[in-house]
N, C-alpha and C positions, 0 to 999 in steps of 0.2 A: 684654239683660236682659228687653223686654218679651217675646221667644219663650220665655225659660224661666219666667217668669211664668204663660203661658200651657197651657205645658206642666204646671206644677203645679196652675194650677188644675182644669185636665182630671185630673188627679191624684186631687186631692182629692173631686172630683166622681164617681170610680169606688170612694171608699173612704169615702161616709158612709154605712156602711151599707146601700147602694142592693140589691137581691135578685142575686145570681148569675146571669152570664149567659156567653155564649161568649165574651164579649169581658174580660169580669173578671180579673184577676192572682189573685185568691184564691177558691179552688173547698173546696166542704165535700165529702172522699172518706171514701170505706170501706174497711176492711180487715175479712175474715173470716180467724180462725185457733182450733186447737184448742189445747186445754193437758190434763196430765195432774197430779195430786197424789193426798195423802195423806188429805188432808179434800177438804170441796166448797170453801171458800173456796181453799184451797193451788190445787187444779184451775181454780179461774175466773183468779187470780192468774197462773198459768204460760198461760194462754191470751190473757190481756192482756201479758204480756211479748214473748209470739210475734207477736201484734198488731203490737205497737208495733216490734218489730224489723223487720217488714217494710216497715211504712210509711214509718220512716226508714232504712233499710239498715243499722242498726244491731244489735247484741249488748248485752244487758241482761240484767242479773242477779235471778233469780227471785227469791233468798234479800236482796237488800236492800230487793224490796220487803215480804218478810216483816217486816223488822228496821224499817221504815217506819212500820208499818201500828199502831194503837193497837191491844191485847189482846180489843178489843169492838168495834171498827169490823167492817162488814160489808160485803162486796165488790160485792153488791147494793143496796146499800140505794137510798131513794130520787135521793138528790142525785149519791152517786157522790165526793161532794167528796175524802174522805180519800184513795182512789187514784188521782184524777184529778189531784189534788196531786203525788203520788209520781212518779207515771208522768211529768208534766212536769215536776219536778226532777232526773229522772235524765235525759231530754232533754236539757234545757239544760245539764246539765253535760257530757254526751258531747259535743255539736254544739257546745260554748263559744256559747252565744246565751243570755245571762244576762237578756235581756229576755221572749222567746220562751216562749211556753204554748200550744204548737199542736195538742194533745190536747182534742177538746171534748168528748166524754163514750162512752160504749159502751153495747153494750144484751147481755145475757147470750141467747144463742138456745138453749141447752140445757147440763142439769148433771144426770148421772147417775152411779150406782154402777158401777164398773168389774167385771168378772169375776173380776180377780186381789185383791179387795178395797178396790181404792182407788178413784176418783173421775177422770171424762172428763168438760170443758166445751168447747161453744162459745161465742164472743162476734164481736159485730160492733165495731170501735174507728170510732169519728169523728173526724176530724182537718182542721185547714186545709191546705191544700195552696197552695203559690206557682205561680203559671204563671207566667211571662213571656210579656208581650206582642207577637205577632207570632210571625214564624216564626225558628228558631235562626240565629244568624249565624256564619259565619265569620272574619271579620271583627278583628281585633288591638287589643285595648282600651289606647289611651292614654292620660294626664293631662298635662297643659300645667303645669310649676312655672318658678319661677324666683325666683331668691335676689338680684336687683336692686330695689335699694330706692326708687328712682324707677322710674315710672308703671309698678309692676310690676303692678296691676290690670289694666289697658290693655295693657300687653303680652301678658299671659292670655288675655286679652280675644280678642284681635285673632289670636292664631295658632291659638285654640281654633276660632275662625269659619273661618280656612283649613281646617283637619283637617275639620270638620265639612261644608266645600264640597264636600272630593277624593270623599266618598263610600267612603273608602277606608278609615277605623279607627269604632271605637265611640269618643267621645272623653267621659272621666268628668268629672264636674261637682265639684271640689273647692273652690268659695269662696264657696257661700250655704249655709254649715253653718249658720247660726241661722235658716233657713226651713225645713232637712232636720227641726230640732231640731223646732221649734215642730209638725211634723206628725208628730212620733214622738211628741209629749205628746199629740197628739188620740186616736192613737193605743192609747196607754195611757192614757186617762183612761175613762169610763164611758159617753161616746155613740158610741160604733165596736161594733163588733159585736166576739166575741170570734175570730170567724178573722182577723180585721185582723191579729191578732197574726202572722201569718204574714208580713206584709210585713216585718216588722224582720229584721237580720242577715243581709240580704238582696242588700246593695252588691258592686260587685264590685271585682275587687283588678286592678292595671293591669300588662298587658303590657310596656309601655312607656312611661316616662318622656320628653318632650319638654320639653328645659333651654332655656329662650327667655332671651336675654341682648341688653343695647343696647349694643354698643361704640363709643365716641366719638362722643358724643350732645353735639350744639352745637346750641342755641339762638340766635340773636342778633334781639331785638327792639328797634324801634324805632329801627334805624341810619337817621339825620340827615343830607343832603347838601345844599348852601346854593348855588345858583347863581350866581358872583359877580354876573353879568350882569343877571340880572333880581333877583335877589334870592329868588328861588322855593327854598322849603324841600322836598326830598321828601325822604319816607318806606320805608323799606319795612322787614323783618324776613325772617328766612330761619333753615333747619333743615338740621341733615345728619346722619347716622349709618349705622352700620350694626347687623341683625341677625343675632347666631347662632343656629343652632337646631343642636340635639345630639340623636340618639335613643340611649336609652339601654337597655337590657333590663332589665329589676326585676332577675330573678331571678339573669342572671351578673354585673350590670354591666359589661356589654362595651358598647361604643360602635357601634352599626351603621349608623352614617350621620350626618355633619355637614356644614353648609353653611352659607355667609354672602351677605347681600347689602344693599349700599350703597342708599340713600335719601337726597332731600335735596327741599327747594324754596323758591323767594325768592318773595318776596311781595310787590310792591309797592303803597305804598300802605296797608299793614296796620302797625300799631303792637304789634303782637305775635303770635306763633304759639299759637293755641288748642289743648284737646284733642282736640278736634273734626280737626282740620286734623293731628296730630302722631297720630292716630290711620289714618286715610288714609294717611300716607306707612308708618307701620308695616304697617299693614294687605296694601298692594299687595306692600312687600318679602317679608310673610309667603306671600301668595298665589305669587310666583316661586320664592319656597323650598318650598313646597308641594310645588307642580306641582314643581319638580328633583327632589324624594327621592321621591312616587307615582313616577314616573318610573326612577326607581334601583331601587325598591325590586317597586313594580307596574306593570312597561314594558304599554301596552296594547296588546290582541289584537284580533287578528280573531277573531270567533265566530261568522261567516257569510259565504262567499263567494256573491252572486249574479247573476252574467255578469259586468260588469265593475264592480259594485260590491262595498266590501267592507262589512261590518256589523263595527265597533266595540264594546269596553265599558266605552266612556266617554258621558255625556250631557249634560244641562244641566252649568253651573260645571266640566265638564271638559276642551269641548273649542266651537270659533266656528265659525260656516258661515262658507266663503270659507279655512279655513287648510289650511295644505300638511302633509305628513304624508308620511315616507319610508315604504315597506311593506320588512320584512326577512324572511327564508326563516330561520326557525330550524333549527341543522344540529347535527351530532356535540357533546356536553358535552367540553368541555376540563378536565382534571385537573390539576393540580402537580405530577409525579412525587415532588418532593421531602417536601411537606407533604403531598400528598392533600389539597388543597384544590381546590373547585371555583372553575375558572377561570368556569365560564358557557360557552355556548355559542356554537356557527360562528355568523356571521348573516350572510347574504347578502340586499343589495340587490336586490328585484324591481322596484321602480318607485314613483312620487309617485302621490299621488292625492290629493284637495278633497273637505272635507268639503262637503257639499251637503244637508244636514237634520241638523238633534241632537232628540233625543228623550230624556225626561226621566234614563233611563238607557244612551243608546246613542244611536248615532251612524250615518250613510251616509257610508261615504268613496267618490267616485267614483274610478275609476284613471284617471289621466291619461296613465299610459305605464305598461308592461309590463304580466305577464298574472297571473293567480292560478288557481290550483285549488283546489278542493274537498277537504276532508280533509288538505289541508298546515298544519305551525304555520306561523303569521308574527305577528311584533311589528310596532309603527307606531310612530315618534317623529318628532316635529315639524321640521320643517326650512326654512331658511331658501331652499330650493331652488326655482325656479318652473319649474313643468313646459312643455318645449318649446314656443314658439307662442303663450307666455299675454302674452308683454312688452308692457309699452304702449308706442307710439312715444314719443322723445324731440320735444316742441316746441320746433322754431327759436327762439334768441333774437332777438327785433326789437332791444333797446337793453340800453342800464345798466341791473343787475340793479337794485331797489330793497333798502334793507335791509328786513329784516323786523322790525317793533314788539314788543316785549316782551311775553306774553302775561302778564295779571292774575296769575297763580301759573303761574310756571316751572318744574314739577316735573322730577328726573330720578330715575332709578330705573338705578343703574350695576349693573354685572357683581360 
């Protein structure tokens, strides 16, 4: 909560009107186009249609801004209001953005008598323009829902932070609608400048749907054990459950990937399980479901082979110095003769290799065994494999093993 606080405030701070600069979402541009009519008004009319069709890659109709336009309104005049009016209602109703006035005024650069009798104009149109900030992504826009009536916040919560760790989707913000609100009233109110208008109708629609669900979510706080012996009362409390996560496509509703995973931990000592605490165990099962479907979905690559290292494109939150990693020889795509589906392709084992540096997007995998070349594909996934040589001896036992003490919270995180 407090990162997207933050985030908004940065927000808000680019949109009170501050001057335009490279870094701004909203740019004031220009369009030059000609028009031709019957009168000088008709001609400057048909030049602002052409305008404004460019500037939003639209078709607009000359003749409704005739049927628009008051008997004595004049297409010059000073303020410009009556067509500037027009023009932005035929906007907003093409582009469906019934907030939206991104039209901020034009200036006439020439109106003359044509040779055939009629009337040639130019005009320059003014308008807000959106940029999005930074550079285009490619990247698969998800929203996190879920139709579970307990800690269904927290469960939003908590897989939204996974997605947003993999580095791997844009992931949409759908549950501080009444902060989205409040800056869409600043918005439209009178201290914003009038290209602000451009930020509205501006959200984006989601790729993909991720369905987060708790199955057989057990609580038990405050379990009571009385020691005949001493008479000594302990405590402790304990959680278990599992999460599914579903990806779903908006658009066919086909299902392209599910998975679930167990969570639990006991707590002794503790007279109940907090959200704090029941957030944590969601949290980490979300993180292994994460990494399984990046994985499924975006197996990682090598994107640079240098002697016997490989270069990854995985970094921080994707991948730990010190873990093993099988390298695969990507080969021939396999087909289903029957369906024409692709199967995916040959992969052939080349060898393990340790990560050995992560860098904020990428990685150093060193090879620990076999070779790589330059200009071949290969995938990497994680393996429980330890490369020749690495094993640590086994220490003699002197005596009886000791047991081992119950550690404060006994987490586990099953298959």
């Amino acid at each position: 909560m407090k990162a997207f606080l933050s985030f908004l405030a940065l927000a808000l701070a680019i949109g009170l009107g501050l001057p335009s600069t490279a870094a701004s979402q909203v740019v004031e541009a220009t369009v030059t186009a000609d028009g031709n009519g019957l009168s000088r008004d008709e001609a400057i009319q048909s030049a602002l249609v052409n305008a404004a069709g460019q500037a939003f890659g639209v078709r607009l109709s000359s003749q409704s801004m005739v049927q628009g336009m008051s008997v004595d309104a004049s297409v010059d005049n000073e303020n410009h209001s009556a067509v500037l009016n027009i023009l932005n209602k035929n906007i907003r109703q093409i582009l469906n953005t019934p907030q939206n006035a991104p039209i901020l005024g034009y200036d006439v650069n020439n109106v003359s008598e044509a040779p055939d009798n009629g009337w040639e104009a130019t005009v320059t149109l003014r308008y807000a323009k959106f940029e999005r900030l930074g550079a285009d992504s490619n990247r698969r826009s998800v929203v996190v829902v879920s139709n579970s009536k307990q800690y269904r916040p927290l469960l939003i919560q908590m897989v939204g932070e996974s997605l947003v760790g993999s580095r791997r989707f844009d992931v949409l913000n759908r549950e501080n609608d009444a902060l989205f609100q409040d800056e869409k009233e600043f918005i439209l109110g009178g201290d914003a400048a009038n290209a602000e208008m451009a930020r509205l109708s501006q959200a984006s629609g989601a790729d993909y749907l991720v369905v987060a669900q708790l199955q057989s979510l057990g609580v038990s706080n405050n379990q009571r054990e009385t020691i005949a012996m001493t008479g000594e009362v302990l405590v402790k409390s304990a959680a278990s459950g599992a999460l599914q996560l579903q990806v779903v496509e908006f658009a066919s509703r086909k299902i392209k990937w599910s998975g679930s995973q167990k969570f639990g931990g006991t707590y002794p000592g503790a007279t109940s399980v907090g959200a704090a605490t029941l957030g944590k165990l969601i949290g980490g099962a979300a993180d292994r479901l994460i990494e399984r479907m990046v994985a499924a979905i975006y197996p990682i690559q090598v994107v640079k082979v240098v002697g016997d290292t490989a270069i990854i494109n995985r970094g921080e939150g994707g991948v730990l110095t010190g873990e093993t990693y099988a390298v695969f020889q990507v080969g021939e795509e396999l087909t289903d003769p029957q369906s024409g589906e692709s199967l995916g392709s040959m992969e052939t084992e080349v060898g393990l290799g340790t990560v050995t540096e992560v860098k904020p997007k990428f990685a150093f995998l060193k090879m620990a065994s076999g070779t790589l070349a330059a200009g071949t594909d290969y995938i990497v996934r994680k393996t429980d494999k330890k490369p020749a040589g690495k094993a640590a001896p086994k220490k003699a036992r002197t005596g009886p093993a000791k047991p081992k003490a119950p550690d404060r919270a006994d987490v586990f995180l099953g298959n």
